[in-house]
N, C-alpha and C positions, 0 to 999 in steps of 0.2 A: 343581590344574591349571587352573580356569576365573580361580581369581583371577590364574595367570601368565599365560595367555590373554590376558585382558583388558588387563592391561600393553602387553604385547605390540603386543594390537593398536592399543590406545594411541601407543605408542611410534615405530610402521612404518607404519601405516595412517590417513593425513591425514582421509581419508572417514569417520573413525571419531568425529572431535571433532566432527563437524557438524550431529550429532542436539540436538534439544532438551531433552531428560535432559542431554547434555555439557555445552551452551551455558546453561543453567538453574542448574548448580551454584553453590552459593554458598562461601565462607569466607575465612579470616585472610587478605587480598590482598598485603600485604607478605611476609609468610612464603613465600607462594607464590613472589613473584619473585623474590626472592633464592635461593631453592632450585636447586637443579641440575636438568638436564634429566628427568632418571631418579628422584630426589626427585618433581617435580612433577607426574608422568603418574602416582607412586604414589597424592601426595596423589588425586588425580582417581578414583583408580580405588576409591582407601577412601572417598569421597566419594559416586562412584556407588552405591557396595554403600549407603551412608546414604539417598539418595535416594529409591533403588527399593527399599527395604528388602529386600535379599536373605536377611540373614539372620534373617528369618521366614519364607521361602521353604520347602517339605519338595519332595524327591525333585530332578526335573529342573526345578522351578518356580525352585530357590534359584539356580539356573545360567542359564536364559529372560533373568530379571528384568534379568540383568547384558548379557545378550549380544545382547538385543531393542535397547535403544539405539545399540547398536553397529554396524545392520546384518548382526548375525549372529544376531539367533535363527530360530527353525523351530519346524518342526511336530516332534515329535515322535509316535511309533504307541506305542498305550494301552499293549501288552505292553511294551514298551520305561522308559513312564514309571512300570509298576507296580512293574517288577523293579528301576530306580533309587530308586523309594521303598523298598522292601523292603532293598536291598542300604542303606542309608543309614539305615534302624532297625537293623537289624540290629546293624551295626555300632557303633553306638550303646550298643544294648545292652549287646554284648559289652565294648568298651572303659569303657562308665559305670557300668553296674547286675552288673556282675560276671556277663553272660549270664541275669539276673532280667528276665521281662518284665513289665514293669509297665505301667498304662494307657493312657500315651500309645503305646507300641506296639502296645498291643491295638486304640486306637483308629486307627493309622497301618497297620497292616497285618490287618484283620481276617480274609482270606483263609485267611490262615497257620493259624487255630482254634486260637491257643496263647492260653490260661489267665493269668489274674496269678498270677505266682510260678513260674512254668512254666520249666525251665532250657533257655535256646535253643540249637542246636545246629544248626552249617553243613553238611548233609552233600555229598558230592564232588559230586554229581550240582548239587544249590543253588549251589557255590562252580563251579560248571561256568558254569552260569546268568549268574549273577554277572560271571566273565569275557567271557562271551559278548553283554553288556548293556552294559560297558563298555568292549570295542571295535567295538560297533555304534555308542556317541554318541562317541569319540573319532574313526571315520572320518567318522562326521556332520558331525563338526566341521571336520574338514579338506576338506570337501566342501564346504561352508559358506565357507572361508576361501579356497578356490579361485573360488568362483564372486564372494565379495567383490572379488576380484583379475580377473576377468576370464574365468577360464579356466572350461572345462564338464570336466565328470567322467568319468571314464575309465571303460569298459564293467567293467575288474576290479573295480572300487571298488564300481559297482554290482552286481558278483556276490556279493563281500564283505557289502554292507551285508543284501541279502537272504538272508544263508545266516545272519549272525550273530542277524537276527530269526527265522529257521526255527525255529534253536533255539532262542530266549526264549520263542518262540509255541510251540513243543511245552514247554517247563518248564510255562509257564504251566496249559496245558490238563490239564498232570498235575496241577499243585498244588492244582486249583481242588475 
């Protein structure tokens, strides 16, 4: 989602080339111009992720990196960036190490008190979390992209955003 984001804001949002990560990037100059519009804002944005190195980025850091030159990053709250790293091993795990935890997620989420070789498992209440972390940074973001635009945030939005951290902040306080 942050890599179409960034397109995007690429794409629609003039304000967005004007950062010095934008204006800094280098490469192949011919290729670039002959490219098509929508080619070119890709190159840019695979470009950026090389820059900033995003992807050595863990949790919400791998997402900041891209969206700080943009005029879109923010602060993000601790329970928020914990539950993005946790939900982002996790996931990891499950899909790479066939739900084995191995090191680095012992070292990326040591919270959790899972073991190497320990079989991980989502239960409802985690996968509750989980959703609830991910549409606390997805209104973030379009809160972010309102205020890039001009506009200020609607009273719902911020009812939204603090109910969705309630709940991260109570997982949290259990899991700990």
């Amino acid at each position: 989602m942050i890599d179409d984001l960034v397109v995007h804001l690429l794409l629609t949002r003039k304000q967005c080339l004007q950062g010095a990560a934008i204006r800094g990037i280098q490469g192949p100059l011919v290729d670039f111009a002959v490219a098509s519009e929508s080619d070119r804002v890709y190159i840019l944005s695979e470009r950026l992720k090389e820059t900033v190195k995003s992807r050595l980025g863990k949790g919400d850091g791998r997402f900041e990196s891209l969206l700080d030159p943009l005029g879109m990053g923010g602060p993000v709250p601790d329970s928020i960036r914990r539950m993005l790293m946790e939900h982002s091993q996790v996931r990891n795990v499950l899909v790479h190490k066939n739900g084995i935890a191995d090191a680095k997620f012992l070292e990326h989420c040591p919270w959790l008190g899972a073991r190497l070789g320990m079989q991980i498992q989502v239960s409802g209440v985690r996968f509750a979390a989980y959703t609830a972390t991910n549409h606390w940074y997805m209104l973030e973001l379009s809160r972010r992209m309102d205020a890039l635009d001009g506009a200020t945030i609607n009273a719902r939005d911020v009812e939204l955003l603090g109910k969705y951290k309630n709940l991260v902040d109570t997982y949290c306080s259990k899991a700990s």
